[in-house]
C-alpha positions as CSV (number, residue, x, y, z in Angstrom):
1,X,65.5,-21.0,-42.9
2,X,61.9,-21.8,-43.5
3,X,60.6,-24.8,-45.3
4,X,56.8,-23.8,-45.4
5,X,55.0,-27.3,-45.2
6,X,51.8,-27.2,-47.6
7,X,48.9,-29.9,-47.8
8,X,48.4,-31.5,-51.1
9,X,45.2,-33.1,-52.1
10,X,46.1,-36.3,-54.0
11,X,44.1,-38.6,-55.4
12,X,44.4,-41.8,-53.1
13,X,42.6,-45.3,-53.7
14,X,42.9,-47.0,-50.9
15,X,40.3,-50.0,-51.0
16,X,40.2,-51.2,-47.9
17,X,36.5,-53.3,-47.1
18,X,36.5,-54.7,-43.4
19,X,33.3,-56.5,-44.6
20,X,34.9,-58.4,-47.7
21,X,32.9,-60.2,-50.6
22,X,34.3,-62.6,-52.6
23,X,37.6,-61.6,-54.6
24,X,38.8,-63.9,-57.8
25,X,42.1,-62.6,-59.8
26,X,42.6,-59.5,-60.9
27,X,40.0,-57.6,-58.1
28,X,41.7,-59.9,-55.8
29,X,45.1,-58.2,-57.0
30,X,43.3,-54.7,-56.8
31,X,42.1,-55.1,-53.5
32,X,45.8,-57.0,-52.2
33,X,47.4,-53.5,-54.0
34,X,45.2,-51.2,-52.4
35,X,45.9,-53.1,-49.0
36,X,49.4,-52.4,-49.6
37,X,49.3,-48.9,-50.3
38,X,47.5,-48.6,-47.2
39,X,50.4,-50.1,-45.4
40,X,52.8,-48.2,-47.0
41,X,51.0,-44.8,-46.3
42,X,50.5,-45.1,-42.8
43,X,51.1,-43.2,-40.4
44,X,49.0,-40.5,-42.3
45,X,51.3,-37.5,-43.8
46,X,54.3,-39.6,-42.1
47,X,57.5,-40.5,-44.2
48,X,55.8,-43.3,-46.3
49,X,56.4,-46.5,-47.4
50,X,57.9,-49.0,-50.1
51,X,55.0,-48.6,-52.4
52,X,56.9,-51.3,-54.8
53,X,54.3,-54.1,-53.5
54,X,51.6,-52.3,-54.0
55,X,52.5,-51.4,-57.6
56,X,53.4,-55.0,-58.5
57,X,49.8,-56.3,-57.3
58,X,48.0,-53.2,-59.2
59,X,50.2,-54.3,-62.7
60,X,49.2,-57.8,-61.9
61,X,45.4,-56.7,-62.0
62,X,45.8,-54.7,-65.2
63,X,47.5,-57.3,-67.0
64,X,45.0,-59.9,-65.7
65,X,42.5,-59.1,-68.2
66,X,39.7,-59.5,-65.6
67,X,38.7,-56.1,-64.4
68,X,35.4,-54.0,-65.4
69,X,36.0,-50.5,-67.0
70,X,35.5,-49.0,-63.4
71,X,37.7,-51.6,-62.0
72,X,40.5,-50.8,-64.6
73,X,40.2,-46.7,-64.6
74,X,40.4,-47.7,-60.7
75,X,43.4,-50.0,-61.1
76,X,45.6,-47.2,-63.2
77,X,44.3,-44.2,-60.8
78,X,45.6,-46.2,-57.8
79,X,49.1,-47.3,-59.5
80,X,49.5,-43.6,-60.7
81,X,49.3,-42.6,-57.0
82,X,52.1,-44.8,-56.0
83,X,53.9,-44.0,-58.7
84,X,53.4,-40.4,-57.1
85,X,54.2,-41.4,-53.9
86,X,57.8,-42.3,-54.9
87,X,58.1,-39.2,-56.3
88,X,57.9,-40.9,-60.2
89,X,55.8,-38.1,-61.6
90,X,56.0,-39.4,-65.2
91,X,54.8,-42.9,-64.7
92,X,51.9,-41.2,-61.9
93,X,51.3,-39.0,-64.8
94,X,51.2,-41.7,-67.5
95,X,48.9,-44.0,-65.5
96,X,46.8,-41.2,-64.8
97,X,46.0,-40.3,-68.3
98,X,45.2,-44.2,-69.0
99,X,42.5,-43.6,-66.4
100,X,41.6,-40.5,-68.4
101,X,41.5,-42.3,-71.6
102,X,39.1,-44.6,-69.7
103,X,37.0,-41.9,-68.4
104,X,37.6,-38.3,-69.7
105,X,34.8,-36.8,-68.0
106,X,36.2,-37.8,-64.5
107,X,37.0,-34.6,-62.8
108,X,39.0,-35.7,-60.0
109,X,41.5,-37.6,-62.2
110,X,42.4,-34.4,-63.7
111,X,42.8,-32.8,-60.6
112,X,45.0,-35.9,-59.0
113,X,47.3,-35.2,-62.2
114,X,47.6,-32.0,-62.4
115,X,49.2,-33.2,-58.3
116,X,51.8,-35.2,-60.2
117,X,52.7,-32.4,-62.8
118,X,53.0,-30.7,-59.5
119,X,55.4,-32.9,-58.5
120,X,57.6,-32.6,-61.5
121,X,57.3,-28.9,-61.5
122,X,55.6,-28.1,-64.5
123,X,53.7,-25.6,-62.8
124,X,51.3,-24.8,-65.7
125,X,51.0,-28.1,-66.8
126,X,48.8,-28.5,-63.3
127,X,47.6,-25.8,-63.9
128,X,45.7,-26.9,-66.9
129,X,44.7,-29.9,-65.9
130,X,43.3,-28.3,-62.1
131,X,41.6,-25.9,-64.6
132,X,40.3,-28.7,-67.2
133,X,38.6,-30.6,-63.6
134,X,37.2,-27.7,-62.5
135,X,35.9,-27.5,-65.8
136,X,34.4,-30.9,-65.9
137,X,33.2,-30.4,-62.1
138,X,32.8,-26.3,-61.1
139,X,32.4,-27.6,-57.3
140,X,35.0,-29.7,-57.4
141,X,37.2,-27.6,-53.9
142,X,40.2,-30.1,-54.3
143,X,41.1,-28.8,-58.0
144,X,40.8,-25.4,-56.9
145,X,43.0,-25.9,-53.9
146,X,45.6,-28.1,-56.4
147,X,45.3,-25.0,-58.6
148,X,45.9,-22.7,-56.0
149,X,49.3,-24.4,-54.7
150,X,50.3,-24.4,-58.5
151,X,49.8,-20.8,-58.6
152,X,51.7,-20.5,-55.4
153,X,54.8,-21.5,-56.7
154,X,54.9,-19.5,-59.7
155,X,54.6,-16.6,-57.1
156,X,51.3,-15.4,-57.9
157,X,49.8,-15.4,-54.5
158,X,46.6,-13.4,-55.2
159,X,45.7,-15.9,-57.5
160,X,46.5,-18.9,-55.4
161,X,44.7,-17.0,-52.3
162,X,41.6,-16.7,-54.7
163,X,41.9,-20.6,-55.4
164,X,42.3,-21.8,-52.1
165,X,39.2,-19.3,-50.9
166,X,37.4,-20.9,-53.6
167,X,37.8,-24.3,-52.3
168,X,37.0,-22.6,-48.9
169,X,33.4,-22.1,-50.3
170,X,33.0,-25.2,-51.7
171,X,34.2,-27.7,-49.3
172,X,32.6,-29.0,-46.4
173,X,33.3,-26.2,-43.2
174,X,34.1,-29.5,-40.9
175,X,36.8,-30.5,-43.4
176,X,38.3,-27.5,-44.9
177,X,41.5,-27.5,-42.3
178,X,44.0,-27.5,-45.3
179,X,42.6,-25.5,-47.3
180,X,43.2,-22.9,-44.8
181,X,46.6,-23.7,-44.2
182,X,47.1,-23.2,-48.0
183,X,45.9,-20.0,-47.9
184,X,47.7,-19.2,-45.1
185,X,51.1,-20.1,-46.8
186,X,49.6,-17.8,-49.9
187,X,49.6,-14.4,-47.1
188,X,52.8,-15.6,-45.4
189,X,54.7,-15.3,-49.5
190,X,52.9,-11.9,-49.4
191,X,54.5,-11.0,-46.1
192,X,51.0,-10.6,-44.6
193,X,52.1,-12.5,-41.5
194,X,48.7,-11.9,-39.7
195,X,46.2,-13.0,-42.1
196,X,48.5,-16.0,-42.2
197,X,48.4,-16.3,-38.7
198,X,44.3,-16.4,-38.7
199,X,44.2,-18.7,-41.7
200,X,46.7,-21.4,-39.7
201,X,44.5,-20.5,-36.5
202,X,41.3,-21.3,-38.2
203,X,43.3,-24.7,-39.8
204,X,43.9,-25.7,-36.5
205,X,40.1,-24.8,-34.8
206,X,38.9,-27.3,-37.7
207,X,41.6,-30.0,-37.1
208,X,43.7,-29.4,-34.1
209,X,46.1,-32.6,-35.2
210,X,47.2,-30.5,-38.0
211,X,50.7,-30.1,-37.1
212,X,51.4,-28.6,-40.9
213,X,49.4,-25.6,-39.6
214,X,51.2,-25.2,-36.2
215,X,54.7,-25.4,-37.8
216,X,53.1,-22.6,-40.4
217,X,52.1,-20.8,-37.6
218,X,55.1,-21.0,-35.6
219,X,57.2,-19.6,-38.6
220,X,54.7,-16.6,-39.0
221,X,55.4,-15.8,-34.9
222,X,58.7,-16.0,-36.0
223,X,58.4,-13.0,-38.2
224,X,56.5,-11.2,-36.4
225,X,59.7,-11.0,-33.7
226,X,57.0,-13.3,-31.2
227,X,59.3,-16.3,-30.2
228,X,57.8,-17.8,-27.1
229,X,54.5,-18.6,-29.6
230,X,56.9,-19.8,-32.0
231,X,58.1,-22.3,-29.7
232,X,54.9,-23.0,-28.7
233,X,53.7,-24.0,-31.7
234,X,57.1,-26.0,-32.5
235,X,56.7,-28.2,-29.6
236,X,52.9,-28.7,-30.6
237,X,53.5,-29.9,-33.9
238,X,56.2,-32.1,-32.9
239,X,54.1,-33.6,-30.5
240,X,51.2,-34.5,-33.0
241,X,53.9,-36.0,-35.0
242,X,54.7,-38.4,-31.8
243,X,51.7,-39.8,-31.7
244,X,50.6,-40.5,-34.8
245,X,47.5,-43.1,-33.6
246,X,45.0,-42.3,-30.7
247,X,43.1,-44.9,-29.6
248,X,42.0,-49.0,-30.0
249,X,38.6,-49.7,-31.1
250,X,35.6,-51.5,-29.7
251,X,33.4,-54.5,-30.8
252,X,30.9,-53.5,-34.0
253,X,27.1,-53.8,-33.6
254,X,25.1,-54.6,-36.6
255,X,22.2,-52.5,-37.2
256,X,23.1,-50.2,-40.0
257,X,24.5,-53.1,-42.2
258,X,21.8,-52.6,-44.9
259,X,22.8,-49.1,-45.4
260,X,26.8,-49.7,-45.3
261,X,26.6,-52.8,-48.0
262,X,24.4,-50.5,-49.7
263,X,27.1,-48.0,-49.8
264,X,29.7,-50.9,-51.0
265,X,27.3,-51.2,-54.0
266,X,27.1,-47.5,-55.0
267,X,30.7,-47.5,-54.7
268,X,31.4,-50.5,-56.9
269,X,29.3,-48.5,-59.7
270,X,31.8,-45.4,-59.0
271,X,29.4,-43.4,-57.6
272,X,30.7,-42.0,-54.9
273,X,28.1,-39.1,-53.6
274,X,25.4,-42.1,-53.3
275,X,27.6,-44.3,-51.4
276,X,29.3,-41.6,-49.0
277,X,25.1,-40.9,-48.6
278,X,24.3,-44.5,-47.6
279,X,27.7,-44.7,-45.5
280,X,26.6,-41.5,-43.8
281,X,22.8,-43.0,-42.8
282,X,24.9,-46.1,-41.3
283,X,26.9,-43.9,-39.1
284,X,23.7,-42.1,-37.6
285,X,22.4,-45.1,-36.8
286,X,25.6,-46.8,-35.2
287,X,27.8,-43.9,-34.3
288,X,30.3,-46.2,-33.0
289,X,30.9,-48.6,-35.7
290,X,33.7,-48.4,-37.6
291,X,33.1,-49.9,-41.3
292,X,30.9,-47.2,-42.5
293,X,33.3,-44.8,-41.7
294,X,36.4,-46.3,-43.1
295,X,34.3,-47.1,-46.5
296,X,33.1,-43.7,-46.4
297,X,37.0,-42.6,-46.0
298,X,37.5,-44.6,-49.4
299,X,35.1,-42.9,-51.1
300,X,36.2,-39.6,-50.0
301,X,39.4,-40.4,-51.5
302,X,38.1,-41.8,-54.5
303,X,36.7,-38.1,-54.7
304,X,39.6,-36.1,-53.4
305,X,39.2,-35.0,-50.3
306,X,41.8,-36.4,-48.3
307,X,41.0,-34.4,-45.8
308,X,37.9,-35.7,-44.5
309,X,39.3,-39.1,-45.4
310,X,41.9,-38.5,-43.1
311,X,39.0,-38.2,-40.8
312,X,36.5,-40.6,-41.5
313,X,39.5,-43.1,-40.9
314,X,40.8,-41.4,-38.1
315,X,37.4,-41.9,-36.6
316,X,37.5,-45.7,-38.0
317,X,40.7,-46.3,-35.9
318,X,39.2,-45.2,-32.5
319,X,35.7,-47.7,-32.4
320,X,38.1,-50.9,-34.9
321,X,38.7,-53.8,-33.1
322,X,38.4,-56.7,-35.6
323,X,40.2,-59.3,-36.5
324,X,41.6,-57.3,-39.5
325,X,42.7,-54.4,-38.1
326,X,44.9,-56.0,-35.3
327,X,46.5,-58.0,-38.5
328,X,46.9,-55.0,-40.0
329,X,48.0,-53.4,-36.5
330,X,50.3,-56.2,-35.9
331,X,52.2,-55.9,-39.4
332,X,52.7,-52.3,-38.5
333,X,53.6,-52.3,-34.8
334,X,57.3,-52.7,-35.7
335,X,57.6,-50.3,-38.3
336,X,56.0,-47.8,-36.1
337,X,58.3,-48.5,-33.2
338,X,61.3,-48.5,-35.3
339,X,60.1,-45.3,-37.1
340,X,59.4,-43.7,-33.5
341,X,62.4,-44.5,-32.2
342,X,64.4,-43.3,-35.6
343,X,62.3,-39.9,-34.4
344,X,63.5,-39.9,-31.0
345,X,67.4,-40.5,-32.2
346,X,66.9,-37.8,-35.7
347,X,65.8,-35.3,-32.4
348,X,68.4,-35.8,-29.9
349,X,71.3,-36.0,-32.9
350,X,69.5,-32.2,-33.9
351,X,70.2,-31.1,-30.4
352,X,73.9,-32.5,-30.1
353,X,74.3,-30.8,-33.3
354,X,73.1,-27.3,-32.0
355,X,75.4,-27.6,-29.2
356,X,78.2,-28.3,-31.4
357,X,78.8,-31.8,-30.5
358,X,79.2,-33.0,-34.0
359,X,80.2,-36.9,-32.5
360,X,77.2,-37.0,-30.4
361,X,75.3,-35.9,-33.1
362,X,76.4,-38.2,-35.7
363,X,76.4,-41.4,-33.2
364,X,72.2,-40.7,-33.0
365,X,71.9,-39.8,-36.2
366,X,73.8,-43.4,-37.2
367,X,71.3,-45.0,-34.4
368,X,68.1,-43.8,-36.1
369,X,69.5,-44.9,-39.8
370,X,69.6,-48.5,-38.6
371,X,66.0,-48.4,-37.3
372,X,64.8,-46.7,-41.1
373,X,67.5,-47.2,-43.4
374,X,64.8,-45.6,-46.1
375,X,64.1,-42.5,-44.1
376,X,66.2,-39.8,-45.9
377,X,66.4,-37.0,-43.0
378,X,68.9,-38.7,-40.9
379,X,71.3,-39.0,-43.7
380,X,71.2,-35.6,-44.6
381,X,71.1,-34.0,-40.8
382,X,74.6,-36.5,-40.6
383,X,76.0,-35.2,-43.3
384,X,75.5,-31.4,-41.9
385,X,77.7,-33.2,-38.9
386,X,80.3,-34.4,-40.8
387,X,81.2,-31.2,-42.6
388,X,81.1,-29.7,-39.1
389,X,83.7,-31.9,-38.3
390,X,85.5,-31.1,-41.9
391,X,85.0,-34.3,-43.0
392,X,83.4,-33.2,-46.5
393,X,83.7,-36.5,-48.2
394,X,81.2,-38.2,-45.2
395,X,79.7,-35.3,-46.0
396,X,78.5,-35.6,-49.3
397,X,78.3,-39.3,-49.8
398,X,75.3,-38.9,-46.4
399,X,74.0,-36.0,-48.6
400,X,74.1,-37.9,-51.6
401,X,72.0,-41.2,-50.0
402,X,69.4,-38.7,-48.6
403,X,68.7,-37.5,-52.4
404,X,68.5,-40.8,-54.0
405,X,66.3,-41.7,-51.4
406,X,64.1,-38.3,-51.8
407,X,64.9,-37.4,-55.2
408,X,63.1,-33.6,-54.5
409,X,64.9,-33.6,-50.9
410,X,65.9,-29.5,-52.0
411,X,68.0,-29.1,-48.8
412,X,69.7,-32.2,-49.3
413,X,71.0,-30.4,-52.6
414,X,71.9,-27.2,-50.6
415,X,73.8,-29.1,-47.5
416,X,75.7,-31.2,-50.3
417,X,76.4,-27.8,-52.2
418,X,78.0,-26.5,-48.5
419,X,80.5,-29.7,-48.8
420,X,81.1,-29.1,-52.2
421,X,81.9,-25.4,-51.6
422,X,84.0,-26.4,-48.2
423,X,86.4,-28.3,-50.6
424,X,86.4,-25.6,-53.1
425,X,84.7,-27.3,-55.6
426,X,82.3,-24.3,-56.5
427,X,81.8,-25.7,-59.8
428,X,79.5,-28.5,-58.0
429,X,78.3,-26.7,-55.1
430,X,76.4,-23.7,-57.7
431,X,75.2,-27.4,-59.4
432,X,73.9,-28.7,-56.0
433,X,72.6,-25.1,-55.1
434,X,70.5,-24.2,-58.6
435,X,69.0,-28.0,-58.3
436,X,67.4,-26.8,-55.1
437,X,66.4,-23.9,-56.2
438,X,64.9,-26.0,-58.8
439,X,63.0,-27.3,-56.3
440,X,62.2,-25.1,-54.0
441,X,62.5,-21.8,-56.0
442,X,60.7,-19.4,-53.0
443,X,63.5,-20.7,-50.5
444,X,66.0,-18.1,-49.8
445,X,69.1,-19.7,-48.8
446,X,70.0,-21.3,-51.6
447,X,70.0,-18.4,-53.7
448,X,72.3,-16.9,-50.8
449,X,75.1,-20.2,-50.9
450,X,75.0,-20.0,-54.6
451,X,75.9,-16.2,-54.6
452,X,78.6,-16.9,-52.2
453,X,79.9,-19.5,-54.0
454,X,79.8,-17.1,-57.7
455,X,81.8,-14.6,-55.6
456,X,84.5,-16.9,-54.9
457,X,84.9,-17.7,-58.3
458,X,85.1,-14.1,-58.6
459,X,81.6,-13.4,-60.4
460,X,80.6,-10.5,-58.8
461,X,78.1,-9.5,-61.1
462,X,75.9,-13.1,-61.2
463,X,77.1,-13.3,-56.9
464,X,75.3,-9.7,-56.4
465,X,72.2,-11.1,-58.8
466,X,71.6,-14.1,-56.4
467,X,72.0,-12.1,-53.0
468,X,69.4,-9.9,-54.3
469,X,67.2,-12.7,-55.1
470,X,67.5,-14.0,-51.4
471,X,66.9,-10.7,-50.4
472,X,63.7,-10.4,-52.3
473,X,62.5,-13.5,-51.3
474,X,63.3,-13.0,-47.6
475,X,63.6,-9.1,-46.9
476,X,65.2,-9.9,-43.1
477,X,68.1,-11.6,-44.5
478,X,71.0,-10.3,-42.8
479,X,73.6,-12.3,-44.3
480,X,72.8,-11.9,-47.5
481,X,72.5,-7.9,-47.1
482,X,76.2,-8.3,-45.6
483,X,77.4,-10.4,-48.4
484,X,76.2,-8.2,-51.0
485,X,77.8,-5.2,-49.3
486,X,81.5,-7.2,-49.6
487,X,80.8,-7.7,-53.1
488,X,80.0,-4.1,-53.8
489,X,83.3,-3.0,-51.7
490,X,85.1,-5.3,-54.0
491,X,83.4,-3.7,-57.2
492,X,84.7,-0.1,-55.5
493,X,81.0,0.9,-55.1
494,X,81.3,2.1,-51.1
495,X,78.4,3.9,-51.2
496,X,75.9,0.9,-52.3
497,X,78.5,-1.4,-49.7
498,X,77.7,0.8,-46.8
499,X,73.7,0.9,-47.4
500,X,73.8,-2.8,-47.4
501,X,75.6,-3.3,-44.4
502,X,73.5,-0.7,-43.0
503,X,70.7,-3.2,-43.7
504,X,72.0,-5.8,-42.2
505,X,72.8,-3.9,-38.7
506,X,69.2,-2.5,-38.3
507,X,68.2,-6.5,-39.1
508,X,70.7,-7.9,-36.8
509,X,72.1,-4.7,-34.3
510,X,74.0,-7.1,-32.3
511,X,76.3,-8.7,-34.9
512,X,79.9,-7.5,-35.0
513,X,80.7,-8.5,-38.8
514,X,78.3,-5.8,-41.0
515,X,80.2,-3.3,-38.4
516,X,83.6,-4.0,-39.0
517,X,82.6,-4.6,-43.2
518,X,81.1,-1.5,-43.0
519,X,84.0,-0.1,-41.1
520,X,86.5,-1.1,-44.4
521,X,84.2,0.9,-46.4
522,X,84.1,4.2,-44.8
523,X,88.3,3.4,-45.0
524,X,88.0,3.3,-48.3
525,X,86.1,6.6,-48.7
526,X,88.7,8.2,-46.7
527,X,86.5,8.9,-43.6
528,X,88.5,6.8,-40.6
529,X,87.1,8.9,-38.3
530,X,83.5,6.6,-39.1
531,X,85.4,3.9,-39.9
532,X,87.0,3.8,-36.3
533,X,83.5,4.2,-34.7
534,X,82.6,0.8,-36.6
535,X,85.3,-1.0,-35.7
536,X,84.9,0.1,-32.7
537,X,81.0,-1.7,-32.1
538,X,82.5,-4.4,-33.7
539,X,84.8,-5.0,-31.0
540,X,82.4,-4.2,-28.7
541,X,79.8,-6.5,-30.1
542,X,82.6,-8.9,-30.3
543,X,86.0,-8.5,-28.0
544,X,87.6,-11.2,-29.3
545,X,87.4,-9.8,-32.9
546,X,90.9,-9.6,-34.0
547,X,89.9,-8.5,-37.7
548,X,88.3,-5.5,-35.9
549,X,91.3,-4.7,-34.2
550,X,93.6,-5.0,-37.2
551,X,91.4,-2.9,-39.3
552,X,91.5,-0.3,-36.2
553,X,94.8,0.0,-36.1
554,X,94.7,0.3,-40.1
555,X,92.7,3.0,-39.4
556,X,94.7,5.1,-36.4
557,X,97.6,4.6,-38.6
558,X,96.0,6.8,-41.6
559,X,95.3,9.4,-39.4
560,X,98.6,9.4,-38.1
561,X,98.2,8.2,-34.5
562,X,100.8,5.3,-34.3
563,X,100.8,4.6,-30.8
564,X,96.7,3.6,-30.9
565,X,97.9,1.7,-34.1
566,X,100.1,-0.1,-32.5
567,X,98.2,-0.9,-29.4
568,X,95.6,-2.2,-31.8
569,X,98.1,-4.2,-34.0
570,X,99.3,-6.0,-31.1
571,X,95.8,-6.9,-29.7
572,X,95.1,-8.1,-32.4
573,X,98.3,-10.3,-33.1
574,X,97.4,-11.5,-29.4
575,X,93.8,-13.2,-30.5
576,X,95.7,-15.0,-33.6
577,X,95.6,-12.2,-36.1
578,X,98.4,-13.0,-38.9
């Protein structure tokens, strides 16, 4: 099922100079912090980092003593976004109001908290805070696009498309890629697949490395019934996320240094707009040197707008070829490798698992943990292998690594519910299942496992209440239209049993099991003359189907006609019936 893959603007400080002045203590800490974060970020919208070093040398600035007001506000804004990275909302959320104490007219710090309360899930909590920066700033795009996610999840999709086309308007056209993808998640909730489609289209004309918008995309094909586009987009997306850098850079000239260092001095004073001004004039005048792009990346992030920071630095990385960067390249050139090749293992264990080779699967999945031990996905993908092989202990224990390593890893929760439910422990499994739910309360399929797992404690009612939520949430649900239907057979309401598995044939028209279901509830109404016509698709559908066969023969016997009964009973003894 669909994990839709939305673009969060956060408020990142990453204070990187490639022309350096001359640091002393705690701005030496800053700058050494912000270094770090940068380290641990990239690739850009990759897996991440150990953000631990960088929040060590930001505490050791604040404690220092030494740092200007600016400084400080900028010390606890860029700890709080590390703090977020980790997915530690409360302290992210806790620094971020010490910058607001510092500076409560500071729009973007508002917005970059209301991220954080994101995070945590208190929808309306970012809500607030979106709304007190927009408040504070009425042109600020990222807090209506922050606003507009928040309203997202609470399922109010016209209100989040009205945000997101807010920031639309507001933002710069060049830059605006994510915003569009946002909105194009808001049609996809309201099932309006091809206004989706021309939102992620328009993402993509804007920034065609945006493989969140080809994956979006891909899953509105889907819908839509168009699979070879769907693929397409797949194998797109997956290929932007191979090759996370493009290019080395060349030597700098020095022409527009006046305007770049003047830029480094608006941004010291924390204003931004004047030194993304002066960064901008250095760039017309040397287009291919890198500094005044990569400052002029800070200071978009010090406003927000990741997404042209993402940019500016992308455009940094082609024309760098300093001494610094090939540090900084060098420090990363292992990770990189190890995470590529992690990739490349994750993949191919993906593919052995489709084909059922749950061995294969698990050896490259055990290969890719070795090269990123801190990369949850592997863990969790292994631990779908292992219950495959019955194995639910393995099972849960990969499951459980992948959480404490993600902490809001929601289909980490639902594979460890599976386990949990495989040993009969439904107990857990409806723990592991409403956890992520918690998380991800518009996915469908964990709503669906939880209601299988109430009806095998026998709750009927609370089972029925959970299908219907999948249902709602994802009309083409087959399964859960078939599941529901067994439950209502088991209440004795055939009618309502044979509309549901109705549903599910005109979803899925080639799948045997609503056939024969719906087969045992004509029985039950007394009309085997339907019932044998159901059974009969099923075995069609399915010749192997010795439930089909059984329940045939069931039926012939009512209406009196022993000898097709017992053709059918022994078929179906034949393929293992007992």
């Amino acid at each position: 099922m669909r994990k839709i893959l939305y673009m969060v603007i956060f408020l990142l400080s990453l204070m990187v100079c490639w022309i350096s002045p001359v640091w002393a203590g705690g701005l030496d800490n800053l700058k050494a912090g912000h270094l770090k974060y940068l380290e641990a970020t990239i690739p850009w919208g990759g897996k991440g980092g150990d953000y631990d070093e960088a929040i060590a040398l930001y505490t050791k600035a604040i404690e220092s003593g030494e740092l200007s007001r600016d400084d400080l506000k900028d010390a606890y804004d860029s700890r709080g976004d590390a703090w977020a990275k980790k997915g530690d909302y409360d302290k992210a959320i806790a620094d971020k109001t010490k910058a607001i104490e510092i500076d409560p007219k500071d729009a973007g710090n508002y917005s970059s908290r209301g991220s954080s309360w994101y995070g945590k899930g208190d929808y309306n909590k970012a809500i607030a805070d979106c709304t007190k920066a927009i408040e504070l700033d009425p042109k600020y795009d990222p807090a209506y696009n922050n606003r507009g996610l928040a309203w997202d999840k609470k399922g109010d999709y016209d209100k989040a498309i009205a945000d997101y086309t807010k920031a639309i308007e507001l933002g710069d056209p060049k830059y605006n890629s994510s915003y569009y993808n946002n909105r194009g998640n808001a049609w996809y909730g309201k099932g309006d697949y091809d206004k989706a489609i021309a939102d992620y289209i328009k993402a993509i004309e804007i920034y065609p490395e945006n493989d969140m918008a080809y994956i979006n995309r891909g899953d509105a094909w889907e819908k839509k019934g168009d699979h070879d586009k769907a693929k397409a987009d797949y194998a797109k997306a997956k290929e932007l996320k191979d090759n996370p850098f493009q290019g080395l850079m060349n030597p700098i000239k020095k022409d527009a240094t006046a305007y770049n260092n003047s830029g480094e001095a608006w941004y010291s004073k924390g204003n931004y707009d004047k030194a993304i001004a002066d960064y901008t004039k250095a760039i017309k005048l040397e287009p291919k040197w890198a500094d005044p792009y990569n400052n002029r990346s800070i200071a978009w992030e010090k406003k927000g707008d990741h997404v042209k920071a993402k940019a500016d630095y992308a455009k940094a990385k082609e024309l760098k070829d300093d001494e610094f960067f090939q540090e900084f390249k060098g420090l990363m050139n292992a990770k990189m490798k190890n995470e590529k090749d992690a990739a490349a293992y994750n993949d191919s264990g993906n593919d052995w698992y489709g084909k059922g080779d749950y061995d294969k699967a698990i050896a490259d999945y055990t290969k890719a943990i070795k090269l990123d031990p801190k990369w949850a996905n592997p863990y969790n993908n292994r631990g779908l292998a292992w219950d495959g092989k019955g194995n639910y202990d393995k099972a849960i224990a990969d499951c459980t690594k992948a959480i404490e390593l993600d902490p809001k890893y929601a289909e980490a929760y639902n594979n460890r519910g599976f386990a949990w439910d495989d040993k009969k422990n439904y107990d857990r499994a409806i723990a592991d299942y409403t956890k992520a739910i918690e998380i991800e309360p518009k996915w469908a399929d964990p709503y669906y496992n939880r209601g299988a797992a109430w009806y095998n404690k026998g709750n009927y009612d609370t089972a029925i209440a959970d299908f219907t939520k999948a249902i709602e949430l994802d009309p083409k649900y087959a399964e859960a239209y078939n599941d529901r239907g067994v439950t209502w057979d088991d209440k004795k309401d055939y009618d309502r049993a044979i509309a549901d598995y109705t549903k599910a044939i005109e979803i899925e028209p080639k799948w045997a099991n609503p056939y024969n279901n719906r087969g045992v509830s004509w029985g039950n109404k007394g009309d085997h003359d339907k019932a044998i016509a159901d059974y009969t698709k099923a075995i069609e559908l399915e010749p192997k189907y010795a439930y089909a066969y059984n329940n045939r023969g069931n039926a012939w016997e009512a209406k009196g006609n022993h000898a097709k009964a017992k053709a059918d009973y022994a078929k179906a003894k034949e393929l293992g019936y007992k």
